[in-house]
C-alpha positions in Angstrom: 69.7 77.9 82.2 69.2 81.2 83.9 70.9 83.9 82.7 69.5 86.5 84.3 73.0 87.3 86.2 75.4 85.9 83.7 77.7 88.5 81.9 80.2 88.7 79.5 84.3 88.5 81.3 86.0 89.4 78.4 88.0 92.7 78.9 87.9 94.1 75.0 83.8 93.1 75.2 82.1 97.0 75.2 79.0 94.8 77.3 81.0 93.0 79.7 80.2 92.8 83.8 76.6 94.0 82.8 73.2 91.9 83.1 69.8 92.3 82.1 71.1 93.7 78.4 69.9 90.7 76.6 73.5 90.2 74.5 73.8 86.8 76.6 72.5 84.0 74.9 73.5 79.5 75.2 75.7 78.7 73.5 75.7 74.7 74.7 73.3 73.8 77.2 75.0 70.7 78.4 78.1 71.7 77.9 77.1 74.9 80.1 78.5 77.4 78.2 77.3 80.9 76.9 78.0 83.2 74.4 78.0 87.3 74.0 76.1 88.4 70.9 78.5 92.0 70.9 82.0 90.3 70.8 81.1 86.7 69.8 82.9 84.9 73.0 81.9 82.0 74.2 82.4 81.0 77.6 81.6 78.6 80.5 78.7 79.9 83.4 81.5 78.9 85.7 83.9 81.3 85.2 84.6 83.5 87.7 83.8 81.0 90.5 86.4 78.8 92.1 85.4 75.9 90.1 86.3 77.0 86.9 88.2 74.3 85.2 88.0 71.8 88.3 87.8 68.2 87.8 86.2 67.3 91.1 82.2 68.0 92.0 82.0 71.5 93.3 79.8 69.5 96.3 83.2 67.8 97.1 85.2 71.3 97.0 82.5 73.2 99.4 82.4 70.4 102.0 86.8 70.6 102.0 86.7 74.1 101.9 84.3 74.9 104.9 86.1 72.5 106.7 89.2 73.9 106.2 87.4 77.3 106.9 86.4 76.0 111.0 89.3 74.5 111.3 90.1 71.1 110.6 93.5 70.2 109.8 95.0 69.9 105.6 96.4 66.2 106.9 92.8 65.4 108.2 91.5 66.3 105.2 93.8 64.5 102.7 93.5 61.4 104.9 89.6 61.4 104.8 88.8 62.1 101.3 92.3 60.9 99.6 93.3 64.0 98.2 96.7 65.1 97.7 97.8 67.5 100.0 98.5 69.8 96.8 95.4 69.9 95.3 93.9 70.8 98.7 96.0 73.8 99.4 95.4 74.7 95.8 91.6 74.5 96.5 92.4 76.8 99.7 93.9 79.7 97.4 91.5 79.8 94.8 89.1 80.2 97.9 91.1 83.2 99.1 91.6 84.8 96.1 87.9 84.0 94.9 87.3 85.6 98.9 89.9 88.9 98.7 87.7 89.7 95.0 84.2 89.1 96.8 84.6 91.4 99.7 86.8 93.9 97.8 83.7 94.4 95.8 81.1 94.3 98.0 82.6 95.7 101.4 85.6 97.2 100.2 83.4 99.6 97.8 80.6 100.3 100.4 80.5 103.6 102.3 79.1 103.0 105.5 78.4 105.1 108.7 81.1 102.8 111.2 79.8 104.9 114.7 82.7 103.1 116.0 85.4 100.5 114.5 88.5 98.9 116.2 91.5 97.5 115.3 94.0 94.8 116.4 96.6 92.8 115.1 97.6 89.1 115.4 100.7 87.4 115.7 101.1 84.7 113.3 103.7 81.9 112.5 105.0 80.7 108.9 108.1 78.4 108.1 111.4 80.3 109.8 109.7 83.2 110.9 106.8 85.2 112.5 104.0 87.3 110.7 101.9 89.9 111.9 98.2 90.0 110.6 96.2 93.4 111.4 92.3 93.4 111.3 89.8 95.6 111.9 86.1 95.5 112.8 82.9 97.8 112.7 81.0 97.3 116.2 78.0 97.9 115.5 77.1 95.7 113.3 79.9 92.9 114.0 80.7 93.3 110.4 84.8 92.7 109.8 86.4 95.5 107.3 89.1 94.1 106.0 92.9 92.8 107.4 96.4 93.2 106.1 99.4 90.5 106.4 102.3 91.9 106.6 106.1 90.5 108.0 106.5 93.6 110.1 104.7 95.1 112.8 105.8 98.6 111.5 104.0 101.9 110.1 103.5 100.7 107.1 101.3 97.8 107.8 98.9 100.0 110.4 98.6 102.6 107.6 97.1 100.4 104.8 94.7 99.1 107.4 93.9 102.6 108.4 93.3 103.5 104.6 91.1 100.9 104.2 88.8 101.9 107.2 89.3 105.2 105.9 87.5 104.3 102.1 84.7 102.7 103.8 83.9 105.3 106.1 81.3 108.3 105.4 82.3 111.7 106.8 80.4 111.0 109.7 81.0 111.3 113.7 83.4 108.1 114.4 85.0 106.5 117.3 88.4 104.5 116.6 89.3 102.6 119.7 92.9 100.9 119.5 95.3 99.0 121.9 98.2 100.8 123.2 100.8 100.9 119.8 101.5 104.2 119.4 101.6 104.4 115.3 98.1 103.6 115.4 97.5 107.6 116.2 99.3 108.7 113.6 98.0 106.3 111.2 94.5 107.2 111.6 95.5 110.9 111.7 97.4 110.7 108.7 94.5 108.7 107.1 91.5 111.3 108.3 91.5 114.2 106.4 90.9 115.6 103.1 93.2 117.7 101.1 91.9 121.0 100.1 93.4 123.5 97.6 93.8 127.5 98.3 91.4 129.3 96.9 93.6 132.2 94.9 96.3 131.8 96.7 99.9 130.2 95.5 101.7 127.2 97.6 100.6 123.9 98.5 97.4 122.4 99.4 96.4 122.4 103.0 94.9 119.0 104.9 92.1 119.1 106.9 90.7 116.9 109.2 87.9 115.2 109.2 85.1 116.8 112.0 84.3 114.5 114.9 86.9 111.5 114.8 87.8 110.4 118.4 90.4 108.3 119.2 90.5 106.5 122.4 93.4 103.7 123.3 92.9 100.8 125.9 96.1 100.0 127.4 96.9 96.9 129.2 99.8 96.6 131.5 100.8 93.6 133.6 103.3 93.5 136.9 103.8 91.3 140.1 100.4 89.2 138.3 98.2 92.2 138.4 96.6 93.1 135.5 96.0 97.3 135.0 93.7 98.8 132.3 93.9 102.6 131.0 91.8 104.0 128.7 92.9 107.5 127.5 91.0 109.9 124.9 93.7 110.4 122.5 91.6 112.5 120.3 88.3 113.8 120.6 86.0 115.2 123.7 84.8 113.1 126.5 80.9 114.0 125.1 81.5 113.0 121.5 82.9 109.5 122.8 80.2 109.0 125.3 77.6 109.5 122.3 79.6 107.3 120.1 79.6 104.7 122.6 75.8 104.6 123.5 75.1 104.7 119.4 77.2 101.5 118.7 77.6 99.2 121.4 74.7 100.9 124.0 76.6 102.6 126.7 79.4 101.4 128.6 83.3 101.9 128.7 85.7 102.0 126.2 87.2 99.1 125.4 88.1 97.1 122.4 86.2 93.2 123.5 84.7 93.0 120.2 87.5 92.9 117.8 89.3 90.6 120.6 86.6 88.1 120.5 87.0 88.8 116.8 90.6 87.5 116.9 89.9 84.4 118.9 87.6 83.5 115.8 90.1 83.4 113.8 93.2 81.8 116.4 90.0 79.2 116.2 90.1 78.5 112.7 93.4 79.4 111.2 95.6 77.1 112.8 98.7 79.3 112.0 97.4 81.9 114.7 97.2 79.3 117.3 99.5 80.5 120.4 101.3 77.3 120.3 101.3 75.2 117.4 103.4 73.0 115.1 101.0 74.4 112.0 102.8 76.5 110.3 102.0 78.5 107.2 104.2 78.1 104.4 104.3 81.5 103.3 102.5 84.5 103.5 99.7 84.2 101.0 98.6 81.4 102.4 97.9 83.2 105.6 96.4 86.2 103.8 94.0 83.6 102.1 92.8 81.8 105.2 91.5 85.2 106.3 89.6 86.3 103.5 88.4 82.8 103.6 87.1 82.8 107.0 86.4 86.9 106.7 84.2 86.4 104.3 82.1 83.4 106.2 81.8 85.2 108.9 80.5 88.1 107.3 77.7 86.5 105.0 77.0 82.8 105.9 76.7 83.1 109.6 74.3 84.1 111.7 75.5 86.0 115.0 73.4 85.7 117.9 73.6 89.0 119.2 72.6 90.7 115.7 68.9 89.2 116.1 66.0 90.8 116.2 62.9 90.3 118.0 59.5 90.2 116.6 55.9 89.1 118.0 53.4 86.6 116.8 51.0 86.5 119.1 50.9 88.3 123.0 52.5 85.3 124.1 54.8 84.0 122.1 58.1 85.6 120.9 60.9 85.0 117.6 64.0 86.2 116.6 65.1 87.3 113.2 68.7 86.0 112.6 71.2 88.2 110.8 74.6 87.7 109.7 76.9 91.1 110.3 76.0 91.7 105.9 72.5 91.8 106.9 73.0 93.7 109.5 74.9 96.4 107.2 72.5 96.7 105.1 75.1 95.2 101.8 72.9 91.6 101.4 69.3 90.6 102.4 69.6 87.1 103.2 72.6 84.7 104.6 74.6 83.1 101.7 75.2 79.9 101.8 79.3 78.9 101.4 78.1 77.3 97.6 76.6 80.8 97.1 79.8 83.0 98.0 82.6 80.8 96.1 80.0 80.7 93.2 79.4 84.8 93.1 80.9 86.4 90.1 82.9 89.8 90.9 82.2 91.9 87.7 85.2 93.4 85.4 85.6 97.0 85.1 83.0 98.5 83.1 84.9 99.3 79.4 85.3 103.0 78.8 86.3 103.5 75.2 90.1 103.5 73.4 91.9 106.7 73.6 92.8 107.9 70.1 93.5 111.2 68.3 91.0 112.6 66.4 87.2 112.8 65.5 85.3 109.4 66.9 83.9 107.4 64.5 79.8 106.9 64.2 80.2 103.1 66.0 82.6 104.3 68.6 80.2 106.9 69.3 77.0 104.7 69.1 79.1 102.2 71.9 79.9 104.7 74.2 76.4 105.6 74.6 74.7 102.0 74.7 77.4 100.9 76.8 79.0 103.4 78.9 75.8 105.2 80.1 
């Protein structure tokens, strides 16, 4: 049993989330369980996976779940393998949820240098109504940020998509191309600057923008069968966008193809996007897990063609280096398999030590620096 990257998950442990401290030790090698020498837990190496406490093989579960994640329908499923339709939507959840934790941690927490991201939104269906879906994508690297499901196609739902562009982004030159909503502006206004404090002086703090944030707008109207395209610099100089433009995508117009192509990917898979369909979602979560689902796939287990890389063997012969839109941003080194992303463990918290009054005691103070340092 390797337990190289096995660490403790219980919250009150002083060691847990960390590896490599040698307080891991087997506890019952058949039974595959584990057990922390600094709070005397035991526990099973799958927890924090999807297949904690499952009955069925985890081979079984993958092959449903990736399935399910390229499209194939839940009844096509549960008539193949003889599954209730329950368990397999539970299966679906835990993949979403397992999904959400993985690239909260390891996208979500990156600060990258975007160049240029761009944002859409999708029009969903569920039972008795319509949902909206907003998404967001980095071009350069193809990598997808993040999405939000929401039941309106209001304020609110552009400015938590904003904000989380906004926490991945580095104060760095940045192009923000966008169809033609108009709250998309303000959202990325809003969400672009930094609040600064007077220096000796009384009153409120003043915002600042951030330096170098363009935003362009591609809008698309369509009369008497003619279609007419405007792209207008909302924000920003014509140089600065020109530059942002050759840096990300090498040259050409403003647009926003890639996060369009990004959305037929997931009208593809998630058959509750589909223009006209008769699957419906039943409610929303289900809809916000089928996109981390297939967020998450796309992002680290498959290879995108025009992310390669040439390299020479000889004079004569040429290869290609295949990279998934992780690689590409520099957050993994190889393309996970779909076993190796609903088996990766998101670490807790790291503990920080009980508030109390008074002088700490010699342990407390002993913990804090083994543990906290």
């Amino acid at each position: 049993m390797d337990l190289s990257n096995i660490f403790c998950h219980n919250l009150d442990c002083p060691a847990r989330g960390q590896t490599g401290q040698g307080n891991i030790t087997v506890h019952s090698q058949k039974e595959g369980r584990c057990q922390c020498n600094v709070c005397g837990t035991t526990f099973s190496t799958k927890k924090g996976t999807i297949f904690y406490r499952l009955k069925t093989a985890p081979a079984t579960v993958i092959l449903v779940l990736t399935l399910l994640a390229y499209g194939c329908p839940i009844k096509a499923i549960v008539v193949a393998f003889g599954f209730d339709e329950r368990t397999v939507k539970n299966w679906w959840e835990r993949a979403g949820n397992h999904s959400q934790a993985v690239h909260k941690h390891v996208v979500g927490q990156s600060q990258l240098d975007l160049e240029q991201a761009q944002a859409d939104e999708l029009k969903g269906k569920i039972q008795g109504r319509s949902i909206w879906m907003a998404m967001a994508i980095m071009v350069s690297t193809r990598l997808w940020l993040g999405g939000v499901v929401s039941e309106r196609r209001d304020k609110h739902l552009l400015n938590r998509l904003a904000e989380q562009i906004r926490n991945m982004a580095l104060c760095r030159p940045l192009l923000l191309a966008v169809d033609g909503l108009p709250g998309y502006v303000n959202a990325f206004q809003q969400a672009f600057r930094t609040k600064q404090p007077r220096e000796g002086q009384p009153g409120r703090c003043r915002w600042h923008s951030w330096p170098d944030i363009a935003i362009v707008q591609v809008i698309k109207r369509r009369a008497e069968n003619k279609l007419s395209i405007e792209r207008r610099i909302v924000q920003g100089g014509k140089e600065l966008v020109e530059r942002l433009l050759t840096r990300s995508q090498g040259g050409g117009t403003i647009n926003t193809a890639y996060i369009e192509r990004l959305n037929g990917t997931f009208r593809q898979r998630l058959n509750s996007l589909a223009r006209r369909t008769r699957t419906l979602a039943a409610q929303p979560e289900t809809l916000q897990a089928g996109m981390y689902v297939i967020g998450c796939i796309y992002n680290f287990c498959t290879y995108h063609q025009s992310l390669r890389v040439p390299y020479h063997l000889s004079e004569h012969s040429q290869r290609w280096l295949q990279r998934t839109p992780a690689i590409a941003a520099g957050l993994t080194d190889h393309c996970w398999t779909v076993e190796e992303l609903f088996s990766f463990k998101v670490p807790p918290p790291r503990w920080s030590p009980p508030k109390k009054r008074g002088r700490s005691s010699k342990e407390t103070l002993a913990l804090i620096e083994r543990w906290c340092q």
